[in-house]
C-alpha positions, 0 to 999 in steps of 0.5 A: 224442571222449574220455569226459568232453568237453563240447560245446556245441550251438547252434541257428542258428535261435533262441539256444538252446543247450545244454552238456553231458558224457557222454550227454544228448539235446537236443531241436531245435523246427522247427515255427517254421521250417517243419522246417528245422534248423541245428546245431553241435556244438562241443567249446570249447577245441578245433577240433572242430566239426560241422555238421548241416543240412537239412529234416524231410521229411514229404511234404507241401508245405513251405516254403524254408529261412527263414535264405534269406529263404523 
């Protein structure tokens, strides 16, 4: 991506949201969903999206994905 873009990063497990340029960390809560996360990235006015999705894994026994009715 060019220096200067802004993205949007969305949460598919609560409304939070976060925009911002150049260099920002956001920080995703899975506590409440028992460490699964569902994220986009998106840079608005254009068609570039990604997507990150999965478990934090910790070695004990866990929970279904919540958004699969788990």
């Amino acid at each position: 991506m060019p220096k200067g873009v802004t993205v949007d990063v969305r949460n598919a497990y609560d409304s939070h949201a976060a925009r911002g340029a150049g260099s920002k960390n956001v920080t995703v809560d899975t506590k409440g969903t028992g460490g699964w996360y569902d994220i986009t990235v998106s840079a608005p006015g254009t068609t570039w999206v990604r997507g990150f999705a999965g478990h934090l894994e910790d070695g004990k026994p866990s929970v279904s994905d919540p958004q699969l009715g788990g």
